[in-house]
C-alpha positions as CSV (number, residue, x, y, z in Angstrom):
1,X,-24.8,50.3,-96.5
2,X,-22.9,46.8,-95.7
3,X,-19.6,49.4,-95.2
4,X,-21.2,51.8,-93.5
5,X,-22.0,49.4,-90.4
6,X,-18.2,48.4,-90.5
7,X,-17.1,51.8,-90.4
8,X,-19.5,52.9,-87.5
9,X,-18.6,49.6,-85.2
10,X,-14.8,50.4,-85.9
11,X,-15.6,54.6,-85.3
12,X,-17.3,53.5,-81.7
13,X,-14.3,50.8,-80.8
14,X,-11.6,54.3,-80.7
15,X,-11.6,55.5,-77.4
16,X,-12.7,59.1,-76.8
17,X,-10.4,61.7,-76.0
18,X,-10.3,61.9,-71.6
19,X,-12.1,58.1,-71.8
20,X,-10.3,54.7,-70.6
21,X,-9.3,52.5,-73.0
22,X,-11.0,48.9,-72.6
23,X,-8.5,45.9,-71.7
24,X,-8.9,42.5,-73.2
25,X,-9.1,39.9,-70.5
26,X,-10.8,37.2,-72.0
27,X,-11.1,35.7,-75.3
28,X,-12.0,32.3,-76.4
29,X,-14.0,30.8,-79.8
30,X,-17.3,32.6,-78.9
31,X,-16.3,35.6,-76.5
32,X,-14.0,38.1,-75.8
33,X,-14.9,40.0,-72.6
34,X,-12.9,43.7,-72.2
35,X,-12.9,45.5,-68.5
36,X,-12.1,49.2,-67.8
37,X,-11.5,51.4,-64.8
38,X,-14.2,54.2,-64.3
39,X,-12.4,57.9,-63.2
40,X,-13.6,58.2,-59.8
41,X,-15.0,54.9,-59.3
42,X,-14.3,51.8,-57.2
43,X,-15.3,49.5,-60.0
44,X,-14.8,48.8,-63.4
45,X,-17.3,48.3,-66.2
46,X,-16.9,45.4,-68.6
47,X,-18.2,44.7,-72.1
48,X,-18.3,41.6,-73.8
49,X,-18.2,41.2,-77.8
50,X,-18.9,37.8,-79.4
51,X,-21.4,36.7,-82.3
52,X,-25.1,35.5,-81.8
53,X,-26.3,32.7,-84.0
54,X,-29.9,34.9,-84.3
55,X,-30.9,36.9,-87.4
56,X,-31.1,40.5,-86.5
57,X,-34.6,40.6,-86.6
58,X,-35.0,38.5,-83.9
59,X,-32.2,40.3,-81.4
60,X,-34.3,43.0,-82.5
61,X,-37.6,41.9,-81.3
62,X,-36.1,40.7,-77.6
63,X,-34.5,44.8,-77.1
64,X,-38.0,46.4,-78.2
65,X,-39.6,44.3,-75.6
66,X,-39.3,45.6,-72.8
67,X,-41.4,43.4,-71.0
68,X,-39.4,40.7,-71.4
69,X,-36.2,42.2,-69.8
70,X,-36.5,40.5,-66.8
71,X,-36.0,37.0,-68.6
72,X,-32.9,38.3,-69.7
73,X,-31.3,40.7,-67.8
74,X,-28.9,39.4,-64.8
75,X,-31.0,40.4,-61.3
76,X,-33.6,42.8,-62.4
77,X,-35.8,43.5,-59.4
78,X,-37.6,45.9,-61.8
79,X,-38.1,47.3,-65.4
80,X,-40.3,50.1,-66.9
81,X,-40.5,51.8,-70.0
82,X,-40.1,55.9,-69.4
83,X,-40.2,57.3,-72.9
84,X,-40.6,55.8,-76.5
85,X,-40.7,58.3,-79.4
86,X,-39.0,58.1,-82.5
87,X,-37.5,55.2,-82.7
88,X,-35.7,56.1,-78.9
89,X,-36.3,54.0,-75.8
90,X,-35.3,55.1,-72.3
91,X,-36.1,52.3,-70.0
92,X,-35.4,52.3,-66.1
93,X,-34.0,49.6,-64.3
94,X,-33.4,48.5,-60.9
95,X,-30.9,46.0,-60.4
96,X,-31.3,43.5,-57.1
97,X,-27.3,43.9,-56.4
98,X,-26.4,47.4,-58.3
99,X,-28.8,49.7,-57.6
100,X,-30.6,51.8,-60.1
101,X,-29.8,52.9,-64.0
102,X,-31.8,54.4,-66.8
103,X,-30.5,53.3,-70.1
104,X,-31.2,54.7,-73.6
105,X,-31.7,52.2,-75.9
106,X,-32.2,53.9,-80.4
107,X,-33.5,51.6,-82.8
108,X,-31.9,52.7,-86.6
C-alpha cells in the first residue's frame, strides 16, 4: 500500500496524450503553484501542490463536509450536494466571480 500511493500520484502527474502540460511558476518552502493554458479557452487553470501539517483524517473530514465548503472555498455564493453513493460525491457550486461548476469529489 505505502508504494502504491507513490505510484498513483506519479501516474496522474504524466500529462495525457492531447492534454497541456502544467508549468511551474512558483515554488517556495511550502508551495509550488503550476498554471496551464486550456485549448479553446481565454484562461488558464492553475494547481497548487505543497504539504498540510493535518493528519489525513482530518483533511478528510473538511472534503466529506460539504456544508462547510463555504468556510473554505475562495467566493462561494453557493454549495449543494447532488449525489452521494458509494463513496462518490458530486457537489455543485456557484462561484460569486466564475460562474457555475459541478465537481466530483471519490473517497478511496
Amino acid at each position: 500500500m505505502r508504494l502504491l500511493l507513490p505510484l498513483v500520484l506519479t501516474l496522474l502527474s504524466i500529462p495525457a496524450l492531447g492534454q497541456v502540460a502544467w508549468e511551474q511558476v512558483k515554488s517556495d518552502s511550502n508551495v509550488t503553484v503550476y498554471t496551464r493554458q486550456e485549448p479553446g479557452r481565454a484562461y488558464k487553470s492553475f494547481k497548487a501542490v505543497g504539504l498540510v501539517p493535518a493528519a489525513p483524517e482530518d483533511l478528510l473530514h473538511i472534503l466529506e463536509d460539504v456544508n462547510s465548503y463555504n468556510k473554505w472555498f475562495a467566493f462561494p455564493k453557493s454549495v449543494r450536494l447532488l449525489n452521494n453513493q458509494n463513496n462518490k460525491k458530486h457537489v455543485y457550486m456557484e462561484n460569486a466571480s466564475l460562474g457555475r461548476s459541478v465537481m466530483k469529489i471519490w473517497f478511496l
